[in-house]
N, C-alpha and C positions, 0 to 999 in steps of 0.2 A: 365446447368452449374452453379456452386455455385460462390459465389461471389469471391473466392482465386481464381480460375479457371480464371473468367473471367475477374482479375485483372489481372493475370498472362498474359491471352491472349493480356493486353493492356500496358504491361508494369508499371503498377503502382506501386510501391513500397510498399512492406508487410508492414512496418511502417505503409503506409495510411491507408493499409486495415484491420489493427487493428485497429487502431484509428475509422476509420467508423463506422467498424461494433460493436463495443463494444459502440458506442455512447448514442443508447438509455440507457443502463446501467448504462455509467457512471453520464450521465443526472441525472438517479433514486436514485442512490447514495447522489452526490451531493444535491438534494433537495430536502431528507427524509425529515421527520419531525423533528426527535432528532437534525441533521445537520443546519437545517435550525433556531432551538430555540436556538439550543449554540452560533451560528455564531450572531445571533440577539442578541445577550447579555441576552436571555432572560430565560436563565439556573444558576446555581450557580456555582460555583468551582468544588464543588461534581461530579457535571456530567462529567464536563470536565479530573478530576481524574479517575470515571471509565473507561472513554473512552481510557485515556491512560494509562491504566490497561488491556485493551482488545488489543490495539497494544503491548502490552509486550508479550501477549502470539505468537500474527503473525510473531511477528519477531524474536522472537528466534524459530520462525520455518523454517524461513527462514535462518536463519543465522547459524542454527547451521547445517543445512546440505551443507551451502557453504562448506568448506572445501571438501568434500568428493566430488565436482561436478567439484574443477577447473581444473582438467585435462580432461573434457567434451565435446570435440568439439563444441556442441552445445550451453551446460551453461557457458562452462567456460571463455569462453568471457565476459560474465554479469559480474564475480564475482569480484567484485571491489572495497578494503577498505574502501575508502573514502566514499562509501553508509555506511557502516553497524553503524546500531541505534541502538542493544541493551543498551551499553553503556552510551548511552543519555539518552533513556529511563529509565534507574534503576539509574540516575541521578537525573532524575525530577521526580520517583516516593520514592527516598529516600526525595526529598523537599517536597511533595505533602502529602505521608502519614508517612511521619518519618521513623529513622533507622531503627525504622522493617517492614517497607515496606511490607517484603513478607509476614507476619503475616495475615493470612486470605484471601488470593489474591485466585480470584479463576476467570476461564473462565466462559462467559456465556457459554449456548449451541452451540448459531451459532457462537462462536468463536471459542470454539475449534472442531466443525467441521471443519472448515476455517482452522486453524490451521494443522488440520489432514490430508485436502488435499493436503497442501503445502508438507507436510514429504512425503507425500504418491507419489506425485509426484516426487520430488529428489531424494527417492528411484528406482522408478520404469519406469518414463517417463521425462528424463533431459527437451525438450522441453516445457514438460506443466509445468516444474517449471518455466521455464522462462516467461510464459505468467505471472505468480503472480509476480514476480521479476518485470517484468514492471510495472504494474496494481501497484505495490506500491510503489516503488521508483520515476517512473516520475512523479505520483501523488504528493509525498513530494517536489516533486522539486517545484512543481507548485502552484494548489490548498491548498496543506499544510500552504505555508507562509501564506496566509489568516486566518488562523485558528493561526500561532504565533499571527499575528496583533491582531487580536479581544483578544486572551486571554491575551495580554500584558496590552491592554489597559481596557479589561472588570474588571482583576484579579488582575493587579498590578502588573505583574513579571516585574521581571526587564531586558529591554531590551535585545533579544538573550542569557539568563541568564537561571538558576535554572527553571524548570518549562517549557521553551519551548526548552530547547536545541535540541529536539529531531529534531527540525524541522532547525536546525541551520547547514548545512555543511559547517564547515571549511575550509575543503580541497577540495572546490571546489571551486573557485574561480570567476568561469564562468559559473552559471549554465545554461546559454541559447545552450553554446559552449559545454558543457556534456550532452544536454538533446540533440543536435543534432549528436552530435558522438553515440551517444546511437541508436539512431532511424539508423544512417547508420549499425552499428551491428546488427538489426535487420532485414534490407533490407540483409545485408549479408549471413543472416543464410542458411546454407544447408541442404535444405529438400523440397522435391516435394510438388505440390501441395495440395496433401490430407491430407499431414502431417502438413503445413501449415494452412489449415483450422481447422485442430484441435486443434493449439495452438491461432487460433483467436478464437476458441469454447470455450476452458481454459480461454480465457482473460475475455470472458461473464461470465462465471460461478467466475471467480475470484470477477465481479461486484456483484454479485448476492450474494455470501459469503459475502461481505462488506453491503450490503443494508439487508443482514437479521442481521448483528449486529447492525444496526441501526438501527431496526424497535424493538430489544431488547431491546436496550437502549431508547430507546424511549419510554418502555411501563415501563421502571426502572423510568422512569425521567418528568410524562407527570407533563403538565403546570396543575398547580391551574385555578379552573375555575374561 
């Protein structure tokens, strides 16, 4: 019996058993190398620009196939203004590289594979969008603020300002109270178990698209010896 199964058979809440089983992952994620030198101040601005260079291209991959998912049964629950960051992002990448911003902007490789699974999924399987939909949203909710902290204080933005908006929701007010109505939407979803496992299969693979843009940016960005 796989792990959805035999959550299933104990009652445990899909929420958890995403969260579990994507653990090692997101572990891998969090304490890449590139993650671990910018969080340590031990990168320049530069880096931190391309990186949010690389979430411009994820989230308007996300974003732009919302529309066409929220009458979804299964996504369109997820689709919810108050997430969406392109906005912020082309905010802080007009501070970061100037009005022309888009002048030269280009994905790594694992990014816009990353990218391409997310379309690819909206298109074709509503469910495995939503595994990426989680995988980066409750991550911003969470992990992300760490990442304003350090570059507020490594770079000089100015607090919740220019440069970290991306990580700033407004209109959330609560994010402990949004990150748990989220997770009961996700205990809610209607889909058996096999189907189920495969959107915790999608949340791994969503880790793994993030740990190979940072193992890119990490070979863009290594430390001086």
């Amino acid at each position: 019996m796989d792990a959805t199964a035999a959550g299933s058979a104990k009652g445990t809440p899909f929420s958890t058993l995403i969260r579990v089983a994507s653990h090692e992952q997101h572990t891998e994620a969090e304490t890449s190398t590139f993650m671990s030198d910018l969080l340590g101040g031990r990168l320049g601005v530069a880096a931190y620009t391309r990186y949010t260079e690389q979430l411009w291209f994820v989230y308007r991959a996300l974003e732009e196939a919302a529309g066409t998912l929220e009458g979804d049964p299964i996504a369109g629950p997820f689709i919810r203004p108050e997430l969406m960051r392109t906005a912020e992002l082309e905010r802080d990448l007009a501070h970061l590289r100037g009005p022309d911003w888009r002048t030269g902007l280009a994905p790594l490789p694992a990014t816009a594979a990353y990218a391409e699974r997310i379309a690819e999924c909206a298109r074709s399987w509503p469910p495995g969008y939503v595994a990426h939909h989680y995988t980066r949203y409750l991550g911003d909710l969470s992990g992300g603020q760490v990442i304003r902290d350090t570059a507020e204080k490594t770079w000089g933005f100015t607090r919740k300002g220019d440069g970290v908006r991306f990580y700033v929701f407004e209109e959330i007010t609560n994010p402990a109270a949004f990150k748990r109505r989220y997770r009961e939407q996700l205990d809610a979803v209607d889909a058996d178990d096999l189907e189920k496992q495969r959107i915790i299969d999608e949340c791994k693979r969503a880790f793994d698209f993030n740990g190979a843009v940072f193992r890119e940016l990490g070979a863009e960005f290594p430390l001086s010896a």
